[in-house]
C-alpha positions as a printed Julia matrix, in Angstrom:
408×3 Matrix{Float64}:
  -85.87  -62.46   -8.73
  -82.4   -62.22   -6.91
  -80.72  -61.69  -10.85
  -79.44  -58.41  -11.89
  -82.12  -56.39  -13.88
  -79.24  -54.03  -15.34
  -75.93  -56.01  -16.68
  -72.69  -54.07  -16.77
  -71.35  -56.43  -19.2
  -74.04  -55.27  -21.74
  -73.72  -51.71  -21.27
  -70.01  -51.94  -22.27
  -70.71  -54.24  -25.45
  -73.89  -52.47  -26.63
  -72.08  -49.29  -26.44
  -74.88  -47.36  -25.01
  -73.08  -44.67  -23.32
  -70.65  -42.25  -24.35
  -68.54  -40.82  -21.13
  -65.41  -39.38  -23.13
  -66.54  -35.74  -22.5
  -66.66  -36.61  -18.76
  -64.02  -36.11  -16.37
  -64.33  -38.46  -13.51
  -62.76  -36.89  -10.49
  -59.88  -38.27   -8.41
  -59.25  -40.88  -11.44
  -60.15  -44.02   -9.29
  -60.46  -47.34  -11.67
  -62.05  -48.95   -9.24
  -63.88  -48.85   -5.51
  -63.0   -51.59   -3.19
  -66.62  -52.94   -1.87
  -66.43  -54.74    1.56
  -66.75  -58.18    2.29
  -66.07  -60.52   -1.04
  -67.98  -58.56   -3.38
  -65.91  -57.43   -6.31
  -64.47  -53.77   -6.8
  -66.79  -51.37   -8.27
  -65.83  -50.22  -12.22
  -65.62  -46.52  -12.05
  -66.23  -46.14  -15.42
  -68.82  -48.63  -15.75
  -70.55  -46.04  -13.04
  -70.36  -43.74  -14.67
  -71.87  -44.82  -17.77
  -75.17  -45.84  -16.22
  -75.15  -42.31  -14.25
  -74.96  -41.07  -17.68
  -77.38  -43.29  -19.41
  -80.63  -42.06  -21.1
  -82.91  -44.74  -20.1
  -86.42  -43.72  -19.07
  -88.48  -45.54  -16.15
  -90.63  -48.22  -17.91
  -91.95  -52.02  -16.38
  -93.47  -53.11  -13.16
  -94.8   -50.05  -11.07
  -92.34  -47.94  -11.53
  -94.57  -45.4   -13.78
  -97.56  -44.86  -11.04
  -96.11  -40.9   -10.47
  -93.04  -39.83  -11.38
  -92.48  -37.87   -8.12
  -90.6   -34.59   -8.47
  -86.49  -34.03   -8.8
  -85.97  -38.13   -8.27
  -83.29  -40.81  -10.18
  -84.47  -42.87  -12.78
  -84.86  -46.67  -11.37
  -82.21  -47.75  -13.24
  -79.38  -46.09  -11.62
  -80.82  -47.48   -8.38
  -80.66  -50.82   -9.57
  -77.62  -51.04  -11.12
  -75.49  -49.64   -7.43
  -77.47  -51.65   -5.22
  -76.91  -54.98   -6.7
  -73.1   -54.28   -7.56
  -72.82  -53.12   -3.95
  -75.11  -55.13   -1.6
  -75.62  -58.93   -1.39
  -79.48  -60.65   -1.26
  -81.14  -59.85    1.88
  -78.5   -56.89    2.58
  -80.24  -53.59    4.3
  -80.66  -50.56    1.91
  -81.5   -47.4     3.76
  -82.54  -44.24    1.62
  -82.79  -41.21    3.73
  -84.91  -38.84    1.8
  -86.76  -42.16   -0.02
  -89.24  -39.59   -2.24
  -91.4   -41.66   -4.36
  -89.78  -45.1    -3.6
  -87.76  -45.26   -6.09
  -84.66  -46.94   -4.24
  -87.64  -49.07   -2.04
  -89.08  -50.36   -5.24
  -85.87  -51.62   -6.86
  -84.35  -53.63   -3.19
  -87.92  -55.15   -3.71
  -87.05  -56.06   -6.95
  -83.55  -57.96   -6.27
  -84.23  -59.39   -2.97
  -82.84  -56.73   -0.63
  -83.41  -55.33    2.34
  -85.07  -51.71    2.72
  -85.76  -48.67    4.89
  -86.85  -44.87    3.56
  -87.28  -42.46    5.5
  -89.41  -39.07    4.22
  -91.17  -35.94    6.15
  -94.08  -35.77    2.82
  -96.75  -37.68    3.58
  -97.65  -38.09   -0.41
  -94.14  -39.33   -0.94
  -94.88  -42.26    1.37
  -97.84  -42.96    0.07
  -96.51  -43.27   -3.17
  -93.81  -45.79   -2.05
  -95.86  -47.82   -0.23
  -98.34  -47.74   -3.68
  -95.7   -49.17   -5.8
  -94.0   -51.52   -3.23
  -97.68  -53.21   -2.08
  -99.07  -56.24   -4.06
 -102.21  -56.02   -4.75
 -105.21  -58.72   -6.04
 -105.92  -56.92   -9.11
 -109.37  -58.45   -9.57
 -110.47  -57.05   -6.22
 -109.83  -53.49   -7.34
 -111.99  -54.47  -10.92
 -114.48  -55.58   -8.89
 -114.82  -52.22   -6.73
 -113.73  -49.87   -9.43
 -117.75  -49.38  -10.87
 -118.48  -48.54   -7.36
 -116.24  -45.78   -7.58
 -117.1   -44.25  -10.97
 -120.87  -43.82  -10.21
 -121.51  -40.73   -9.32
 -123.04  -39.84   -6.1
 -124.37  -37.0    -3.81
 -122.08  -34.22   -3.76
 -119.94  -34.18   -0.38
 -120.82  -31.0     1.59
 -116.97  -29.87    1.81
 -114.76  -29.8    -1.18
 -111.45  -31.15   -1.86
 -110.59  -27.99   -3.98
 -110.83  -24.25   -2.8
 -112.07  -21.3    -4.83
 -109.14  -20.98   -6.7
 -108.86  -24.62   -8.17
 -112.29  -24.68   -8.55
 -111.89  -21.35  -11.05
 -108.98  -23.56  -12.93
 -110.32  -26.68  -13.15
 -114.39  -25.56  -13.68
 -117.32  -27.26  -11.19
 -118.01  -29.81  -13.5
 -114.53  -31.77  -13.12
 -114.43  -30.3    -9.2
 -118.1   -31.92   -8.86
 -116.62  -35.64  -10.52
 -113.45  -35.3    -8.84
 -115.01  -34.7    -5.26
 -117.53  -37.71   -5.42
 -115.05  -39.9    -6.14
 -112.71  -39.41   -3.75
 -115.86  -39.83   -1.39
 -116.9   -43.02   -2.84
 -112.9   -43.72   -2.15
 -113.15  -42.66    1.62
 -116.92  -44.56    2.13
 -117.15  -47.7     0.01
 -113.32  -48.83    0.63
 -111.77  -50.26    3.95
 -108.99  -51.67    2.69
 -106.51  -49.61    3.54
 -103.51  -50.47    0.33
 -106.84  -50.41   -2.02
 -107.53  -46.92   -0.68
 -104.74  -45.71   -1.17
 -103.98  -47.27   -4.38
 -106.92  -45.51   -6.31
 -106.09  -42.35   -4.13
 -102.99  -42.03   -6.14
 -104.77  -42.76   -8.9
 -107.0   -39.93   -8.48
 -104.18  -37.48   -7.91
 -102.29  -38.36  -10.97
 -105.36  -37.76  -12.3
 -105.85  -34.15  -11.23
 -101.89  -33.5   -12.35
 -103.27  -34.11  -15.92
 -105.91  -32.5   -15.52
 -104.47  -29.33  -14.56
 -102.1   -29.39  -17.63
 -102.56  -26.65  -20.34
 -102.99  -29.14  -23.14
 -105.66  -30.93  -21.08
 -108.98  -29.97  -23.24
 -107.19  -31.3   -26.63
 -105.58  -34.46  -25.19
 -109.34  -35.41  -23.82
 -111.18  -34.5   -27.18
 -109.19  -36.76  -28.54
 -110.65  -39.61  -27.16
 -114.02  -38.2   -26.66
 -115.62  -41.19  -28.77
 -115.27  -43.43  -26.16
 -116.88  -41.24  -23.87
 -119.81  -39.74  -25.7
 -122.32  -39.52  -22.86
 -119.69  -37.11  -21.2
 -119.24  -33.75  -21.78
 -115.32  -32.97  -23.95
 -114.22  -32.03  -20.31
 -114.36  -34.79  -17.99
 -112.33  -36.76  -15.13
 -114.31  -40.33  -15.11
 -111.86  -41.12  -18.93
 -108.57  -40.08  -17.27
 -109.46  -41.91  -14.02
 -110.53  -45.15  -15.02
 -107.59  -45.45  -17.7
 -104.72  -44.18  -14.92
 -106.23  -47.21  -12.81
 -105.97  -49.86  -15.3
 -102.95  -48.63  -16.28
 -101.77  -49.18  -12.6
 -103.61  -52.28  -12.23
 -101.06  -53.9   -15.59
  -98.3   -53.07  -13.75
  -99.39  -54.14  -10.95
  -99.8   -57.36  -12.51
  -95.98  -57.62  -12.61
  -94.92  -57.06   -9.43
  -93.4   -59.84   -7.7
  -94.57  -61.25   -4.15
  -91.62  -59.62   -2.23
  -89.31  -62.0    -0.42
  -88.6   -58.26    1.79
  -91.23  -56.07    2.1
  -90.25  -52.66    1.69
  -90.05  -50.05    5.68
  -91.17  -46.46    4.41
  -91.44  -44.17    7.5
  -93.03  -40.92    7.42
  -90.27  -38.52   10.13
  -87.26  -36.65    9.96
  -84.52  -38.89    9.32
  -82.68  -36.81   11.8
  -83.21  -39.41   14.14
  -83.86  -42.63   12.24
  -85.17  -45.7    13.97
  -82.2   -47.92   12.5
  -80.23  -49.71   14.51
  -76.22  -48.78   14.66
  -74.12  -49.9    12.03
  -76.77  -51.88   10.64
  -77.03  -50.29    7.05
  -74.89  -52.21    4.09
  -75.73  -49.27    1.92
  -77.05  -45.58    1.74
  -78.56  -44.11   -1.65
  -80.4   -41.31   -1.76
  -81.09  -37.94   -3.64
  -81.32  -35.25   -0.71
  -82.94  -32.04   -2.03
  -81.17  -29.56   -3.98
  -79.74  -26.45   -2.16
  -81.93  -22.95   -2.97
  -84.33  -24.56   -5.58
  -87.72  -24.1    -5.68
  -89.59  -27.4    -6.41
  -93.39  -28.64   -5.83
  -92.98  -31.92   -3.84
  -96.56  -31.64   -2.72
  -98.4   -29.13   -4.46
 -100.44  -29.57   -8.09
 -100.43  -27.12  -10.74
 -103.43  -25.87  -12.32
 -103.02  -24.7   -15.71
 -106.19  -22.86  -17.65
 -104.77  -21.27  -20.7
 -107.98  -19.7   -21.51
 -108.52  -18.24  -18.63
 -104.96  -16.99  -18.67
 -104.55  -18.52  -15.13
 -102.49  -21.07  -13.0
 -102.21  -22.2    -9.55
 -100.59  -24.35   -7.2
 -103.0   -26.37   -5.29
 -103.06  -28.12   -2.02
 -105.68  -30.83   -2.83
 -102.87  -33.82   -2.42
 -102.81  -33.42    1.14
 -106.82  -32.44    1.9
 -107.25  -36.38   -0.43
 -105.02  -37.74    2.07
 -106.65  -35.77    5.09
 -103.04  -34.45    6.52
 -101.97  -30.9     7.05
  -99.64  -29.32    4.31
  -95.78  -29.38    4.56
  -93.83  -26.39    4.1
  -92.42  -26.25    1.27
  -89.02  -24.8     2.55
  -89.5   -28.18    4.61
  -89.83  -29.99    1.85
  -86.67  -28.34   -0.18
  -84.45  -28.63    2.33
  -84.55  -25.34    3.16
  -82.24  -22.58    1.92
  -79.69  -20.9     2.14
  -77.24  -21.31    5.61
  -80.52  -23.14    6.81
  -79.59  -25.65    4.12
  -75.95  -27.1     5.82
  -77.57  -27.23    9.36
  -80.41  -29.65    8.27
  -78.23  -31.28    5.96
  -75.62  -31.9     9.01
  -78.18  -33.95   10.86
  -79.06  -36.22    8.06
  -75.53  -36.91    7.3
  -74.42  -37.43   11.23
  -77.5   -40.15   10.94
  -76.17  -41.76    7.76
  -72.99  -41.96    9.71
  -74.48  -43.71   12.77
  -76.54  -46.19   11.27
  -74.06  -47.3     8.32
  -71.86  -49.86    8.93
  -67.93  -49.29    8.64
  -66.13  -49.15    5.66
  -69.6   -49.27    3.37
  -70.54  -46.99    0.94
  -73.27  -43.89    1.11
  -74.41  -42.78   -2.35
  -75.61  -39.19   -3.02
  -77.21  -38.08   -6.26
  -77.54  -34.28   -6.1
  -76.96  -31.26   -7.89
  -75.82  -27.69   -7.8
  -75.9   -24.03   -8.39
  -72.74  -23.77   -8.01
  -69.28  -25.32   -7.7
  -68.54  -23.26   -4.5
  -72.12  -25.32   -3.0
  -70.56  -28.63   -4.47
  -67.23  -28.49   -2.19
  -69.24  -27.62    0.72
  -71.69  -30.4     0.87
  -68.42  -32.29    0.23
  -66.9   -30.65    3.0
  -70.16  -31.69    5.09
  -69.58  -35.04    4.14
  -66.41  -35.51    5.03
  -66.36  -33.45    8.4
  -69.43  -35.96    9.76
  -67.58  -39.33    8.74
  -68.56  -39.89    5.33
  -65.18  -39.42    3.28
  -65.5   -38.8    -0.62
  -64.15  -41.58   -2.52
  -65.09  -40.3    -5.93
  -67.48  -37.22   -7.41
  -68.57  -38.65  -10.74
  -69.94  -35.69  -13.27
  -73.35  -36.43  -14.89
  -74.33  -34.72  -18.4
  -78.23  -34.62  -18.48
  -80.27  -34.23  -21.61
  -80.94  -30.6   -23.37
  -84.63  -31.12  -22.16
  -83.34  -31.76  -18.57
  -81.71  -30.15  -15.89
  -81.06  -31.62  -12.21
  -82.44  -35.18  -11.92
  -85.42  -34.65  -14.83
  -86.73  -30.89  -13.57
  -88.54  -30.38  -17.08
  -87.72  -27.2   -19.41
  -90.19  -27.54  -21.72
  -91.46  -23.88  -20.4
  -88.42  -21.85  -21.44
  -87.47  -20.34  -18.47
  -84.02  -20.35  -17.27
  -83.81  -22.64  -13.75
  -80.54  -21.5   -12.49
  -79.63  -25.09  -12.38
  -76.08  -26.27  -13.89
  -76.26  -28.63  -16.77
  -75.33  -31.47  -15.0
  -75.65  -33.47  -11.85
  -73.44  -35.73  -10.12
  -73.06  -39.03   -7.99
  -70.69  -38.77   -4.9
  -69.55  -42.1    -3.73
  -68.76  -41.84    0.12
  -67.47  -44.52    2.2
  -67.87  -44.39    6.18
């Protein structure tokens, strides 16, 4: 459990990555690490930055939460960094992502996150479930029931999405709130039933589901109850995987403005803070009907988990001059809780170069000096940490990210 899930040895002998086209700033070989661990390879880095690999194993595909790192890169840093039972502290810990993988090689961990649905999706694929208890319950769920009196879904998604699926959708999530007390069960099929509604609401929803209509026959060619029950044992086969943790995982729902971390108790910071000026969904579900020539963003994740709805300038970090003065008090808090001389890790992108030096600048002007910007070439169907382009439309986004290595 403690080995190494990525090898750097095999990345350079398989050959997997080409970084020729890169240029590495500053030209560092290598990153002296504190204590006895051995320097860091800069270009061994930046090869898994660069590397195409897509989440796959343990629980890692529950919800791929918006604008975050693929587990791998994750992985890879923290154990070349960090020591077994080490404390890994992710800021802005989105879906878990950083939480899952210290689980996963014995470290310590603390994320911090102001979403609600981003914590419960971390604590989701961090918590260990008995996978027979959730079989046992998961009939109970299906059958459908009264109607509640007060919908998850206003007017609007109700137009998208049609009563039928609203009607399904609605007594299951009641059956969730009555007929389960356990509270990681709860929440386990309530992310279930969210990543549910996400494909649901996708335009090529009616084909996808006629396409497995035989198994279904006593339900109509639109219907939640096949999506539902195969997300769930989907989940549940993963789950299967996930080792007992030797550390369970801290996710805190707050500002990590003012973190409750002890001082200069962090051996390592890795996080993806939002992106400056862009526009992105962290809490919201889009509801796509072609037909009816319609869409909408919907606010049923947060009436599921019965909290009020974030801002979504909140959310992104805000904009504009906004931006630096929230970003100042995370950073001043990375400072204060890391310990000296270790590293702080920032995956993050931007509009523009003149953007880059600043949060730089911010970096260095609150105690986190930049060792090394490493340039990250994403995909031609990607832009800025997996934001999809399959639509067309132009994001505004450079063609790359990149990984600044900071050292207190």
């Amino acid at each position: 459990m403690t080995q190494r899930l990525y090898n750097k040895d095999a990345i350079y002998q398989n050959k997997l990555f080409d970084t020729t086209s890169l240029k590495i700033q500053k030209k560092k070989k290598y990153i002296i690490l504190p204590g006895r661990l051995p320097p860091l390879d800069v270009e061994w880095i930046s090869a898994v930055a660069n590397s195409p690999a897509k989440d796959s194993g343990y629980t890692r595909t529950y919800y791929s939460y918006p604008a975050k790192f693929q587990a791998h890169l994750p992985n890879a840093l923290i154990s070349a960094t960090t020591n077994p039972g080490n404390l890994v502290c992710d800021p802005y810990c989105g879906g878990g992502t950083s939480g899952l993988e210290s689980l996963l090689i014995s470290r310590r961990f603390v994320g911090y996150d102001i979403n609600p649905f981003a914590i419960l999706i971390s604590h989701v694929k961090t918590t260990k479930l008995e996978v027979e208890k959730i079989f046992d319950i998961l009939p109970e769920i299906l059958r459908t029931r009264t109607i509640p009196s007060k919908s998850i879904f206003d007017d609007g998604d109700r137009e998208c999405i049609g009563d039928y699926i609203a009607n399904e959708i609605d007594s299951i999530a009641c059956n969730i709130e009555s007929y389960i007390s356990n509270r990681s069960h709860k929440n386990f099929l309530k992310l279930a039933l969210i990543h549910t509604i996400k494909l649901i609401g996708r335009r090529d929803f009616t084909e996808k589901m006629l396409k497995s209509k035989s198994l279904f026959d006593h339900l109509p060619s639109r219907s939640s109850i096949p999506i539902f029950e195969k997300k769930v044992k989907r989940m549940l086969l993963g789950m299967t995987t996930l080792p007992r943790p030797q550390y369970k995982p801290r996710f805190v729902c707050a500002s990590n403005h003012n973190m409750k971390i002890e001082e200069n108790s962090v051996d390592l910071i890795v996080t993806s803070p939002p992106y400056k000026d862009l526009d992105i969904e962290y809490g919201l579900i889009q509801l796509q009907r072609r037909e009816l020539n319609r869409s909408k963003r919907s606010e049923v994740i947060f009436r599921i988990l019965s909290v009020d709805p974030v801002a979504k300038d909140m959310l992104c970090g805000k904009k504009s001059d906004s931006y630096w003065k929230n970003l100042a008090g995370s950073v001043k808090e990375c400072k204060r809780v890391l310990k000296i001389k270790h590293l702080a890790l920032f995956w993050v992108g931007f509009k523009s170069e003149l953007d880059q030096e600043t949060f730089c600048d911010y970096l260095n002007k609150n105690g986190l000096s930049v060792e090394i910007i490493i340039p990250v070439r994403l995909g031609h169907d990607r832009v800025a940490s997996s934001r999809s382009t399959h639509h067309g439309k132009e994001t505004g986004m450079m063609k790359r990210d990149c990984l600044i290595v900071t050292r207190s």
